[in-house]
N, C-alpha and C positions, 0 to 999 in steps of 0.2 A: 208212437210218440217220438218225436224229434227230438233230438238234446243236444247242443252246439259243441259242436269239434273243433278243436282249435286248431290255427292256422300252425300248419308246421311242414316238417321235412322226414319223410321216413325212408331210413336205409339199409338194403343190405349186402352193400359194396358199396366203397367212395372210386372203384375204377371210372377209366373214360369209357370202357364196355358195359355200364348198367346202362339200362334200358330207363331214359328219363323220361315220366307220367306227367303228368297235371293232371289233378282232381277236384275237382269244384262240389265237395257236398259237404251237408251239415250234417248229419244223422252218423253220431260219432260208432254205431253199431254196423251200418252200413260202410262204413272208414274199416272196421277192424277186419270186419269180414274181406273186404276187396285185399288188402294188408295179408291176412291168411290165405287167400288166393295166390299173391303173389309170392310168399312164401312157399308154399306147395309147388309151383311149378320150378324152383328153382333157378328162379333166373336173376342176376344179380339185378338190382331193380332201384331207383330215388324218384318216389313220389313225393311232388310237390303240392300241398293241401290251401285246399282254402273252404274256409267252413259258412260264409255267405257270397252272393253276388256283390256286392262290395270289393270284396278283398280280394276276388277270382277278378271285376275289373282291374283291380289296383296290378294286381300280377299282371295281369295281359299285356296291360300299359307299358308297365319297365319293362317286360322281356322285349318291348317292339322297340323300348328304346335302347337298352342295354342288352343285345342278344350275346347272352352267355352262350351254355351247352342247353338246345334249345329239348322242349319233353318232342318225344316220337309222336306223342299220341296225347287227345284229350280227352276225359270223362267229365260231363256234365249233366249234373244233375238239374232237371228239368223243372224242380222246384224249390229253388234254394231261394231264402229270406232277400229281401232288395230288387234291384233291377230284374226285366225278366229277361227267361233265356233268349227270348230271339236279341236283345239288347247285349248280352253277352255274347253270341253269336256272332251280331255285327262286329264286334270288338276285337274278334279272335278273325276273322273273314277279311278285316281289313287292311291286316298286315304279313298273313301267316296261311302255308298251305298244311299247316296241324292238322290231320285228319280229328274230327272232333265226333265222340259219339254221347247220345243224349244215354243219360239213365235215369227210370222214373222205378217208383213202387205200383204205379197206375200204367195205363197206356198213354205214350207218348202224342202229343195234340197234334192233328192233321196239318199244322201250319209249319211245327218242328221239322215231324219226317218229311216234309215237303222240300226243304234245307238240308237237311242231311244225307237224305235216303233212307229207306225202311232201312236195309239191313245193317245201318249204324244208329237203330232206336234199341234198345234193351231196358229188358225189365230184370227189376234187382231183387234179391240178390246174385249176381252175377254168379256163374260157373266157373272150374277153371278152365275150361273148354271152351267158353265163352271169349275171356280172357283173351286165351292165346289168339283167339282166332280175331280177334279184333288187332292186336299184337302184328299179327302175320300179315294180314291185309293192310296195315297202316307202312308195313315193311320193317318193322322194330325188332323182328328177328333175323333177316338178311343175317349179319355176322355171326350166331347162334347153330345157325342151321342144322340141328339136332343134337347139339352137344351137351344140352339141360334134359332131365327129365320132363316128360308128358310136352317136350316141344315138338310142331310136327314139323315136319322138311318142309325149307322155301323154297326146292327145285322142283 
């Protein structure tokens, strides 16, 4: 059962070295979990939430217009209330080389991974090995490079 997450910011460093997320899901259980993921692996870390397609629109939008300190990496959930994901996809594809990976409870639709590529479709609840390695390949640990726990080296 789904229960709406509200649109927020979670932190555990305001350094310019955390590792900036965007996460697109509503299933506030699925939030806590990813949240305890990144907590475990220790990596200072600011995910930025959005708990419908809506709001993960509305994000997209500003940050294309206003590019602060952009996320390394994006998590979308592949079934979030409002626009669908390949409309989100467009959004985030039109201005932005964000490595974006889908995450479902289900398997991800043959149209998505087709966008993405398989190995950025995951199914949730995510691991922390999952994580990093999604982390690693977006290049979000370059500066890291083994100085957190359970980080693996980017050489």
């Amino acid at each position: 059962m789904k229960s709406k997450a509200m649109n927020r910011v979670l932190k555990s460093d305001v350094s310019e070295d955390a590792v900036r997320v965007f996460v697109a899901e509503d299933n506030a259980a699925d939030v806590f979990w990813l949240e305890m993921v990144f907590k475990s692996s220790r990596l200072p870390y600011v995910i930025d939430l959005a708990a419908d397609a809506a709001s993960a629109k509305n994000y997209l939008q500003q940050f294309h217009r206003e590019p602060n300190i952009p996320p390394k990496i994006i998590f979308l959930d592949v079934n979030l209330p409002g626009p669908d994901a390949t409309e989100l996809l467009d959004c985030i594809h039109a201005a932005s080389t964000v490595p974006v990976f889908m995450i479902s409870g289900t398997e991800v639709p043959r149209h998505l991974r087709d966008r993405v590529g398989e190995s950025r479709c995951l199914q949730k609840p995510l691991t922390n090995s999952q994580l990093l390695e999604c982390l690693n390949s977006a290049g979000a640990l370059t500066k890291f490079d083994g100085a957190y726990q359970n980080v693996p080296s980017t050489s």
